[in-house]
Structures are given as C-alpha cells and as structure tokens.
C-alpha positions in Angstrom: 74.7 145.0 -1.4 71.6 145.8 -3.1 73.3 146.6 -6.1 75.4 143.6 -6.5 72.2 141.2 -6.0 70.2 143.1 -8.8 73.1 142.6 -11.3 73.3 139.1 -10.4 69.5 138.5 -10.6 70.0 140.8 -14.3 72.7 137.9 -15.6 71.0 134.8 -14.2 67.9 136.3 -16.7 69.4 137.6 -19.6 71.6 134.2 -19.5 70.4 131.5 -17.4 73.2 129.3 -17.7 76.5 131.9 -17.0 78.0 130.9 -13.8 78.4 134.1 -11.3 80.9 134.5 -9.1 80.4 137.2 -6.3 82.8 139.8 -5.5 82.0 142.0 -2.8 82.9 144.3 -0.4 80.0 143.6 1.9 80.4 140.7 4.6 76.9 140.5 5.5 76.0 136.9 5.7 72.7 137.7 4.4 73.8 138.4 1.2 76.4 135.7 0.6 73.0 133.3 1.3 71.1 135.4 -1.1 73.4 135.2 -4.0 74.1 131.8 -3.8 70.4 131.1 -3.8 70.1 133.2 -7.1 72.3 130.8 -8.3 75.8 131.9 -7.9 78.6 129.8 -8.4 80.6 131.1 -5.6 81.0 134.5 -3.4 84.0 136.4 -3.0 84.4 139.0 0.3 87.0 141.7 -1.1 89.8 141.9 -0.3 90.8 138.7 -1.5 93.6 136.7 -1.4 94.7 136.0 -5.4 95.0 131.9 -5.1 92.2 132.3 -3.2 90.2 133.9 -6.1 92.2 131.9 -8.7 91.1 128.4 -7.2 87.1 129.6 -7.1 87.2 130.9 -10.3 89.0 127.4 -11.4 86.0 125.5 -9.1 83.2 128.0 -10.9 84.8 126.5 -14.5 84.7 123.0 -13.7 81.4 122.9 -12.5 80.2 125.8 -15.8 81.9 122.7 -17.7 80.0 119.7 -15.8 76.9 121.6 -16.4 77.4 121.8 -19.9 78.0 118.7 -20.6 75.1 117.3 -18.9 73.5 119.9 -20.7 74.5 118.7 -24.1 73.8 115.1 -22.9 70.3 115.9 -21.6 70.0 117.4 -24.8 71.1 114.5 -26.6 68.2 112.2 -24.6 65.9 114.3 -25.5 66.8 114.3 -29.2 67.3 109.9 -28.7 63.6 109.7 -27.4 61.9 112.2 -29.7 63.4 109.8 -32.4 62.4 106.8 -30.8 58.6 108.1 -30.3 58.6 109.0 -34.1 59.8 105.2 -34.8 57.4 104.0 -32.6 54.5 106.0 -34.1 56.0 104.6 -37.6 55.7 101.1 -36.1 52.0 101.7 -34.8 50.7 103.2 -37.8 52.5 99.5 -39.8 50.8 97.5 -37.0 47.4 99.2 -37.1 47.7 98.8 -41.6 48.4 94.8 -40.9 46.0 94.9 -38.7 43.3 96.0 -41.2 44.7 93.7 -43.8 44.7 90.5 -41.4 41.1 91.8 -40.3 39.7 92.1 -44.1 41.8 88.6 -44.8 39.3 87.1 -41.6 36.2 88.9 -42.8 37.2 87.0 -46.4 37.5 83.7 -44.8 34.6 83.8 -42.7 32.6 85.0 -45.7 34.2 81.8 -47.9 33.5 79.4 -44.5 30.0 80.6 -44.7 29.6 80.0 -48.1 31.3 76.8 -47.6 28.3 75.8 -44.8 25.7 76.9 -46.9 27.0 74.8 -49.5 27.6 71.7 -47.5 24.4 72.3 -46.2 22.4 72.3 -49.8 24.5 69.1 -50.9 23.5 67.4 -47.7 20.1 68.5 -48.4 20.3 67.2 -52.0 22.3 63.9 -50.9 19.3 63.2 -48.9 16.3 63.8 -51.5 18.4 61.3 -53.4 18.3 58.7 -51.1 15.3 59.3 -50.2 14.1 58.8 -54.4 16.6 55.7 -54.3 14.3 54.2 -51.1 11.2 54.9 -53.5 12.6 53.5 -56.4 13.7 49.8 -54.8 10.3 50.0 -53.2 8.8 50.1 -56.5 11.3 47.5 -58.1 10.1 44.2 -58.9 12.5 41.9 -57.4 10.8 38.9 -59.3 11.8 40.7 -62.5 14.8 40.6 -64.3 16.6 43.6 -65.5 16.6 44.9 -68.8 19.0 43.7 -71.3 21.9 46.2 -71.4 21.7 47.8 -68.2 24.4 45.7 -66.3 22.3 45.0 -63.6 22.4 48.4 -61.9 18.9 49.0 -63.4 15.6 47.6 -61.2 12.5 47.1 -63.1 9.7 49.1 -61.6 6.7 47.8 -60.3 3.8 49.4 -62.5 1.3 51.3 -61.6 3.3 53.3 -58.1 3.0 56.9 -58.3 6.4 58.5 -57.2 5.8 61.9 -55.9 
C-alpha cells in the first residue's frame, strides 16, 4: 500500500500532468481515498475484470485528452493577453508621445495668445495717446481760421502760442 502511494506521489512529481491509474491488490478504502487525492485518475482493486479495466483506462484517456486541451487553450489565453498587454503598452507609450506634442502645441499657443494680449494691450495703449494728442490738437485749432491751401481740409490751423506736452 505504502509502496504503491510513493510511486504514485514519484510520477505526479517527476510529471505533473500523466494521469495514474491505480492497480492494486490492497482493498483498504484508505488508500483508494489517498490516491485519488494525489491526483489519480482512477483506482483499480486486483483482480480485475478486463472490460472493467479496459473502460477506466478508456475514461482515464478521455479526461488526459480534455485536460490537454484545456491546457493548450489556457495556454493559448495566456499567449492572446500577453499580446494584447504588449499592444496596449504600444498604444500607451503613442498616447503619452501625443500627449506631449498636443501639450507643447498648448504651451505654443498660450505663449502666441500672450503675446497677442501684450500686443493688443500696447496698441490700445498707443490708440489712446493718439486720441488723446488728437483732443489737444482741435483744442488748439482755430476754428475761425481757414486751412491751409493744399491740405484738403483735414489739416486745423493751430492756435499760437499752446504748449502741447
């Protein structure tokens, strides 16, 4: 009994995913439990009756075969999602380098829309130290005064003697 249990605990090491199939002389109950919770397909008391033999070693194949195959397709998901993780990693790594180019493309613009408001600011500035020279100027035109010849009446004689600061 021993003996039969340490040869099955020997296989299920060496190669984890051989189905066992006990055959033994032994009828304890004890170690039918014990080998099938090593992992053995089926147990066999001797002696045997040959179909009966035949159909558990027919059962252990089928199920060494189902186990393969999900094997193989486990395998196969595992190889999918490794796949998919290294596309996605490809993907993050495009997304984080358009993120840095959108992100310098806004620094750009809100460098040009700054520059834009300083401008706008120094024109309105300018704009308004020319009306403000225009106010001074018709407040020193003569109104009584005609203009001068050539200057298509756009020109305003000046009142002599204002100092324009």
């Amino acid at each position: 009994m021993a003996g039969e249990i340490d040869v099955q605990r020997e296989i299920k090491r060496q190669l984890p995913l051989q189905g066992v199939l006990m055959l033994t002389g032994v009828s304890e109950v004890d170690t039918a439990v014990e080998a099938m919770r090593l992992g053995a397909t089926d147990y066999v008391r001797k002696p045997f009756v040959l179909q009966e033999l035949l159909n558990k070693v027919s059962h252990a194949l089928a199920k060494a075969e189902r186990e393969h195959a999900e094997a193989e397709r486990l395998e196969l998901e595992r190889q999918v999602a490794l796949e998919r993780e290294r596309e996605l990693e490809e993907r993050r790594r495009e997304v984080d380098a358009l993120n840095r180019l959108f992100r310098a493309h806004l620094d750009e613009r809100a460098d040009s829309i700054e520059r834009w408001h300083a401008l706008t600011e120094e024109v309105n500035r300018l704009l308004g130290q020319a009306q403000a020279l225009k106010d001074q100027v018709e407040e020193m035109a003569d109104p009584d005064e005609p203009p001068p010849p050539g200057s298509k009446g756009n020109l305003v004689p000046i009142r002599r003697g204002i100092d324009v600061a």
